[in-house]
C-alpha positions as CSV (number, residue, x, y, z in Angstrom):
1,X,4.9,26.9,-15.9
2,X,2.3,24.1,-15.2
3,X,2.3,23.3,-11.3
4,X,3.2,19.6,-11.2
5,X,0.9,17.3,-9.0
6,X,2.3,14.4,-8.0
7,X,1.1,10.7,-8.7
8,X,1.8,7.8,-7.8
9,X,1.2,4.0,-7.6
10,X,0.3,2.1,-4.6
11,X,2.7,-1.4,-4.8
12,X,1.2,-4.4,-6.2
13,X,0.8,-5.3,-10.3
14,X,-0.8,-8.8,-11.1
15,X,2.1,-11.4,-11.6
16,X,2.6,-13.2,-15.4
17,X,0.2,-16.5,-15.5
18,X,3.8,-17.7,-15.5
19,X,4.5,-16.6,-12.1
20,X,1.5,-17.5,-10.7
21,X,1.9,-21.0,-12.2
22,X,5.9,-21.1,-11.1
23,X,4.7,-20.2,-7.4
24,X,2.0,-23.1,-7.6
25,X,4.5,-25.4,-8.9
26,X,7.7,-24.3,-6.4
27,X,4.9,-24.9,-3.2
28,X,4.4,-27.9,-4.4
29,X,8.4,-29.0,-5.0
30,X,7.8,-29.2,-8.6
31,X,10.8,-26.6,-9.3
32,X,13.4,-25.1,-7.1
33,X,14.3,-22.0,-5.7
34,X,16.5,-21.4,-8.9
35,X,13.8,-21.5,-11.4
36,X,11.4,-19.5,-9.2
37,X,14.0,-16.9,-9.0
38,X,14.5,-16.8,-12.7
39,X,10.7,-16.4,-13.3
40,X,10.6,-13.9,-10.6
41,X,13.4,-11.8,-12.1
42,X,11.7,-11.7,-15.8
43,X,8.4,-10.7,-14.4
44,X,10.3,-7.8,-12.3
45,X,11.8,-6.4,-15.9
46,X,8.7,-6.8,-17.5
47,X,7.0,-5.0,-14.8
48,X,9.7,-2.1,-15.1
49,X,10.0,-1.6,-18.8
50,X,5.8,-1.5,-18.6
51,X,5.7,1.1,-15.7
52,X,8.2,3.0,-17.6
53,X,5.8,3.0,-21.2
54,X,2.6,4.5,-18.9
55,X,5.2,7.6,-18.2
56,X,4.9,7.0,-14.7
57,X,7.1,9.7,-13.0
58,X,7.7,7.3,-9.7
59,X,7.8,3.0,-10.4
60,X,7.6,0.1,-7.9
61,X,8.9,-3.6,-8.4
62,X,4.6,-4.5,-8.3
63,X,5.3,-7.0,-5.6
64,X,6.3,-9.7,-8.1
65,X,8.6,-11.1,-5.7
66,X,6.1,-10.8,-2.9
67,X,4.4,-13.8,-1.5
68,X,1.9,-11.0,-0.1
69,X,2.1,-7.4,1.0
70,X,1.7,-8.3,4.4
71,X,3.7,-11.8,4.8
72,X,7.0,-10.8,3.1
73,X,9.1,-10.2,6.2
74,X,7.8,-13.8,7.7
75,X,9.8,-16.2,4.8
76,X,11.9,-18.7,6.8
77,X,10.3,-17.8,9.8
78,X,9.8,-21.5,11.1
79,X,7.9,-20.4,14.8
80,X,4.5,-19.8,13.3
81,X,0.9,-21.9,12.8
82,X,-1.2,-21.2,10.5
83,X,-4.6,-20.4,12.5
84,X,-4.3,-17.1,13.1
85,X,-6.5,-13.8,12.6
86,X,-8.3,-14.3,9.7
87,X,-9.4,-11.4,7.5
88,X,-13.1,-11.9,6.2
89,X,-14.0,-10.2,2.6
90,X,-17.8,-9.1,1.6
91,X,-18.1,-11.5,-1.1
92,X,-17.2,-14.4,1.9
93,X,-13.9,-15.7,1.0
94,X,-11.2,-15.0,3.4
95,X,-7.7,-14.9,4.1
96,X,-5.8,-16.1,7.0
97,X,-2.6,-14.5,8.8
98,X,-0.4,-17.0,10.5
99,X,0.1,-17.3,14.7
100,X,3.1,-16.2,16.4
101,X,3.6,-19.6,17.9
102,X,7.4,-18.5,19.6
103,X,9.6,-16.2,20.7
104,X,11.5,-13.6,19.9
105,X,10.2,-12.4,17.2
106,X,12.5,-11.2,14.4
107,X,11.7,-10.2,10.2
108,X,13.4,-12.8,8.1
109,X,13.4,-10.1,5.1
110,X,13.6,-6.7,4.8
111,X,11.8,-4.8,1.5
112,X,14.9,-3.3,0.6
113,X,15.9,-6.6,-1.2
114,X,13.1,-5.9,-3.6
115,X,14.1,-2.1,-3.8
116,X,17.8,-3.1,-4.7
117,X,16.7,-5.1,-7.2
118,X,14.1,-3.2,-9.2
119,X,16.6,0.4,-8.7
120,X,18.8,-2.1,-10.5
121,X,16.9,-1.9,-13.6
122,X,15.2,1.6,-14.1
123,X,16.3,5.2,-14.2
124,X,12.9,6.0,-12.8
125,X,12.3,7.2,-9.0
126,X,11.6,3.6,-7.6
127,X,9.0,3.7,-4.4
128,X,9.0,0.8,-1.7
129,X,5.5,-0.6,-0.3
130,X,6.5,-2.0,3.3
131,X,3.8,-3.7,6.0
132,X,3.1,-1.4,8.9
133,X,3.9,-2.6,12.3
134,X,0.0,-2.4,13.1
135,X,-0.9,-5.4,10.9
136,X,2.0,-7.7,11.8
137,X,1.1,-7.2,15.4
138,X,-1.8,-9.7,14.8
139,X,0.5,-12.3,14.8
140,X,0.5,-12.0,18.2
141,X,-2.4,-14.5,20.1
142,X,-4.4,-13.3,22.2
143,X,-3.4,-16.2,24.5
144,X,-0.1,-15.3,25.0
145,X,3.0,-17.3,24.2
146,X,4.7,-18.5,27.3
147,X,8.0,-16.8,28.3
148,X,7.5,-14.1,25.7
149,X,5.4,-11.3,26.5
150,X,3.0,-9.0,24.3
151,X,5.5,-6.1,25.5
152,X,8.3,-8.2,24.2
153,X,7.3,-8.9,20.6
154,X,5.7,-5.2,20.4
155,X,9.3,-4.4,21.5
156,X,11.0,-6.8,19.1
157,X,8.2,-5.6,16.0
158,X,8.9,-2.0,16.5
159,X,12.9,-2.8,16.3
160,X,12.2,-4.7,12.9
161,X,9.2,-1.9,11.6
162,X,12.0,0.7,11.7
163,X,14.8,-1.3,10.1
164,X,12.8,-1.9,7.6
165,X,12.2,1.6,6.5
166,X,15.3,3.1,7.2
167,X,17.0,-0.1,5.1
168,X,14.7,1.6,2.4
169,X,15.4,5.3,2.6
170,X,19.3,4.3,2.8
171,X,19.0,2.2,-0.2
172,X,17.2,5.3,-2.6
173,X,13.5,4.9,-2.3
174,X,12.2,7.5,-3.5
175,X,8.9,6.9,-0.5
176,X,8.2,4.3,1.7
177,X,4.9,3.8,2.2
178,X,3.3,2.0,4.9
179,X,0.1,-0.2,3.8
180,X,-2.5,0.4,6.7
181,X,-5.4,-1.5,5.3
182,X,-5.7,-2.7,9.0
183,X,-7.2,0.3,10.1
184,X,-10.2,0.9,8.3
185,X,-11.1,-3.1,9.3
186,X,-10.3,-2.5,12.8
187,X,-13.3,0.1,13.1
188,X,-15.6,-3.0,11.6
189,X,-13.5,-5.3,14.4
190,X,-14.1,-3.2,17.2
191,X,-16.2,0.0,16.8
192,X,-15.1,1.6,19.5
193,X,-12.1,2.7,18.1
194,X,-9.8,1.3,20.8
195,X,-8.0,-1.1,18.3
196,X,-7.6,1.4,15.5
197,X,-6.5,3.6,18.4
198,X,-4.1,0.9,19.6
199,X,-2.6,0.8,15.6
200,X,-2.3,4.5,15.7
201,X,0.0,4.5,18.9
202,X,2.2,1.6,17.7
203,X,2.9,3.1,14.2
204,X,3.8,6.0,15.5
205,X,6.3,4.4,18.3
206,X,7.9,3.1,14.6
207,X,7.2,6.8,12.9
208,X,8.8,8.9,15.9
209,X,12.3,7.3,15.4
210,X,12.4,8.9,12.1
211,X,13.5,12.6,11.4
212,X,11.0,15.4,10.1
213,X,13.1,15.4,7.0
214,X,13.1,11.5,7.0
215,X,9.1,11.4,7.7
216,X,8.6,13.7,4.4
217,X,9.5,10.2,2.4
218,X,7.4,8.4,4.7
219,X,3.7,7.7,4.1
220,X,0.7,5.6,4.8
221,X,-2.0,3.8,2.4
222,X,-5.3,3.4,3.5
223,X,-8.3,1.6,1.5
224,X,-10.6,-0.8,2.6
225,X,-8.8,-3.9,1.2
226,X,-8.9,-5.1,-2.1
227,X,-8.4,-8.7,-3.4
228,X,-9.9,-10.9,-5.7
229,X,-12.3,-7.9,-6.5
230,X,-13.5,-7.6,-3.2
231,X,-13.3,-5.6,-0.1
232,X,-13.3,-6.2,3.6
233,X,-14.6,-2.8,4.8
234,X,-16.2,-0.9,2.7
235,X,-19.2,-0.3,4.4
236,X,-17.1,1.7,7.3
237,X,-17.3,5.2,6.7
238,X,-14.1,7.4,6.8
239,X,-15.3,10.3,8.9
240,X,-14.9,7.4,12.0
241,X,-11.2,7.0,10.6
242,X,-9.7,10.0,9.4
243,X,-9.5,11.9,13.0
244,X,-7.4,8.8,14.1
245,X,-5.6,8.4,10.4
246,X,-4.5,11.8,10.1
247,X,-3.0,11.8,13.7
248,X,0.1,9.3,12.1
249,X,3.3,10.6,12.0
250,X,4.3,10.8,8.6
251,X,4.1,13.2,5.7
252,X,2.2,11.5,2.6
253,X,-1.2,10.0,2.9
254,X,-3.0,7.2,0.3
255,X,-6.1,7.3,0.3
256,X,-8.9,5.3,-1.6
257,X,-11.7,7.4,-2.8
258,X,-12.8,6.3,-7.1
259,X,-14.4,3.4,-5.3
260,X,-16.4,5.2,-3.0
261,X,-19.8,6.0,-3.0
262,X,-20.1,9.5,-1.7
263,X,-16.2,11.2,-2.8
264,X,-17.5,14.5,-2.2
265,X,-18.0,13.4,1.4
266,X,-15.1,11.8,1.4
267,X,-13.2,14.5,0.5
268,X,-14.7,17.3,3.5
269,X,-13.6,15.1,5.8
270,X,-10.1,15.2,4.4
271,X,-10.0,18.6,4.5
272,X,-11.3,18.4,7.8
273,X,-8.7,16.6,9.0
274,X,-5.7,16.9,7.0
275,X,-2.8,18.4,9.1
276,X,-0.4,20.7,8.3
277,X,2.0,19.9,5.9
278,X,0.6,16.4,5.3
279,X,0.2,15.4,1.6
280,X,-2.9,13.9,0.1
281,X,-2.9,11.2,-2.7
282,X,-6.4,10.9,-3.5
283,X,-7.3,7.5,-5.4
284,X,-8.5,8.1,-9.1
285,X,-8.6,4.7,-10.4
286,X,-10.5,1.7,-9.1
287,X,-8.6,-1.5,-9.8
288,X,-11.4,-3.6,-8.7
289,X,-13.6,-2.0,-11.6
290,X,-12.8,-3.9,-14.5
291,X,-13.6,-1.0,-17.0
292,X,-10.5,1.1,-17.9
293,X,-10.6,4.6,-16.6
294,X,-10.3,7.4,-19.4
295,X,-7.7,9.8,-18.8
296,X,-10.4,12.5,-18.9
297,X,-12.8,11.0,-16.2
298,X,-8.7,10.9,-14.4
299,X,-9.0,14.6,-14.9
300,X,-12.4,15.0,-13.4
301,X,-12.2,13.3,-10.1
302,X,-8.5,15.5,-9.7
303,X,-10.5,18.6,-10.1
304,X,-13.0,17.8,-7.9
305,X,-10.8,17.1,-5.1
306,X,-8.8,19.9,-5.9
307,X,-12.5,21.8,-4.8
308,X,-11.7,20.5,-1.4
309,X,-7.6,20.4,-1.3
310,X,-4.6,23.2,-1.7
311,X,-3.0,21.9,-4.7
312,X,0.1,21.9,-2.6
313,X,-0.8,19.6,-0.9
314,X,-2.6,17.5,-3.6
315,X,-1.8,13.7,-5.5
316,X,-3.0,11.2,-7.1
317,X,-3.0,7.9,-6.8
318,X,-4.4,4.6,-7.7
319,X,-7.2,3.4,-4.3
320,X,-5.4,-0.1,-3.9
321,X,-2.8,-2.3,-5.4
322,X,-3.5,-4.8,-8.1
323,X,-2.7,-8.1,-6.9
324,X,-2.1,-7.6,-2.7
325,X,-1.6,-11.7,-2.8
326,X,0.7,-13.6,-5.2
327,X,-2.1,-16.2,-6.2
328,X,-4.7,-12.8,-7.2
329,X,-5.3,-13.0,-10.8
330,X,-8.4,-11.2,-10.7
331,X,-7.1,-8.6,-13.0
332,X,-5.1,-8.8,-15.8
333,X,-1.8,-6.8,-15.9
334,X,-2.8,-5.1,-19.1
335,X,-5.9,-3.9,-17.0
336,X,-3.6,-2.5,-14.5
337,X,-1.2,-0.9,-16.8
338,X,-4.1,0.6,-18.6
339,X,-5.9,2.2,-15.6
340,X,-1.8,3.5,-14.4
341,X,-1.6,5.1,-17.8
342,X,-5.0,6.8,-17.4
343,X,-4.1,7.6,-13.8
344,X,-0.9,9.4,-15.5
345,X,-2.7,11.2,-18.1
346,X,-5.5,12.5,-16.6
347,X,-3.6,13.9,-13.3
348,X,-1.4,16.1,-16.3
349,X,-4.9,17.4,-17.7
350,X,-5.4,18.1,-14.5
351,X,-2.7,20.0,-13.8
352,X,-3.0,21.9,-16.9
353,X,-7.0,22.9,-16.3
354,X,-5.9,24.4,-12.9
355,X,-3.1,26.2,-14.3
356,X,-5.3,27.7,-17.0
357,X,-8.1,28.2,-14.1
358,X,-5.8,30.5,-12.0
359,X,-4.7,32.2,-14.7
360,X,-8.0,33.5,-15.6
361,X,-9.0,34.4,-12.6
């Protein structure tokens, strides 16, 4: 029998243009929290009944009723500006996190609302996307907030970090995954490692609260952003991450690698790296390539990493998620699902050409 390997999808699919126009519209009080809903609900099915058609063995919701992977917990939170650390991409646009302007510091919503609801309407093994700990603690200014300490709100962050992933284990996710696309950045930030060193410690202060058994559902996602087709560090090499990356506490890894340059590379230092009993999804599909990936270039890329990597300890997966930000139409959602499809496909050809490889030999 055909040794299974694993694959996955990272979160995000590109909203309907009807979404992206209902969110325009509902910032701007042209319809109400009703009708967004609604239009939220209907992309959510759509999104379902399409993941279901690629043969996707695991599904997510795609973050259709995500304002943003990083900003979800924040909705209704009323003590915040909106200067805060702003995240620069290479092709110059940026986006900007909002300021902790108060205290104490407390999520608003927890991603197990969006698990509830897409469990709700699929058979299929439903896997949560959540914000690590390590980005939401740039909320924080570097001036300080008067009465409320940097201790305090990495206190009151760490409380919320873990309530949010148990809230998502309890409730049937089949993974959470943490999206850490904060660390790679950091090493463009500050080379010298302390921040990305600083991440590290405070994700696993959230990670260590967990069970062994619980950590085995538990991963992290690493690429080096991806929005609007562009990326915010790219040109940081992941032998200065992967010592730091691979000391998390958790059991699956997400890794980007069909958009880089030198895979091969890439993948020694994975192996290099990679800890016992941690799991490696290696990216196979480039949503910020345009072109559709055939399910036999799929295959290809899975067998070279499988040069490098115990097919144990092997998956796939696709390097970032579609639409990160609501307002990201960059890439059409029958892009998406074609590339998911592919991604499918070419990880069972895979499968099959290593099966037939070890039994030859």
């Amino acid at each position: 029998m055909t040794q299974q390997i694993p694959t996955e999808p990272i979160g995000s699919i590109p909203r309907p243009d009807y979404l992206v126009r209902g969110l325009r519209e509902f910032a701007e009080g042209r319809i109400g929290q009703w009708q967004l809903d609604q239009l939220q609900e209907t992309a959510l099915a759509d999104t379902l009944e399409r993941f279901e058609a690629t043969g996707s063995p695991v599904v997510t919701d795609g973050e259709q009723a995500k304002p943003s992977f990083v900003t979800y917990p924040l909705a209704g939170l009323h003590a915040l500006a909106p200067d805060g650390a702003v995240l620069p991409f290479a092709d110059g646009h940026t986006r900007r996190l909002p300021r902790l302007t108060a205290g104490p510091f407390a999520y608003q919503v927890y991603a197990d609302e969006y698990l509830r609801a897409a469990r709700e309407r699929t058979r299929q093994p439903v896997k949560q996307a959540v914000i690590a700990p390590s980005a939401l603690s740039l909320l924080y200014p570097e001036t300080g907030i008067a009465g409320y300490s940097r201790e305090d709100f990495l206190a009151d962050l760490a409380y919320g970090s873990e309530a949010d992933i148990r809230r998502c284990l309890d409730a049937g996710a089949e993974t959470v995954q943490l999206d850490f696309t904060e660390g790679r950045l950091s090493l463009k930030l500050d080379p010298s490692g302390d921040l990305l060193r600083s991440f590290v410690e405070l994700n696993n202060r959230v990670l260590d609260r967990f069970s062994p058994g619980e950590r085995e559902r538990i991963g992290v996602h690493s690429c080096p952003g991806g929005d609007l087709d562009s990326t915010h560090s790219l040109d940081v090499r992941y032998a200065a991450l992967l010592p730091a990356l691979f000391g998390l506490h958790a059991g699956k890894f997400y890794l980007a690698l069909a958009g880089e340059r030198e895979r091969r590379e890439v993948l020694a230092e994975i192996a290099r790296h990679r800890q016992d009993g941690q799991r490696v999804f290696v990216g196979v599909t480039d949503p910020l390539d345009p072109r559709v990936e055939t399910a036999g270039e799929v295959c290809d890329r899975v067998l070279e990493a499988a040069e490098y990597l115990s097919v144990e300890y092997l998956g796939t997966c696709d390097d970032c998620g579609f639409a990160p930000f609501a307002d990201d139409a960059s890439t059409s959602r029958d892009i998406a699902f074609g590339k998911i499809a592919a991604r499918v496909r070419g990880t069972a050809l895979a499968a099959e050409a290593l099966e037939m490889a070890s039994g030859q030999a």
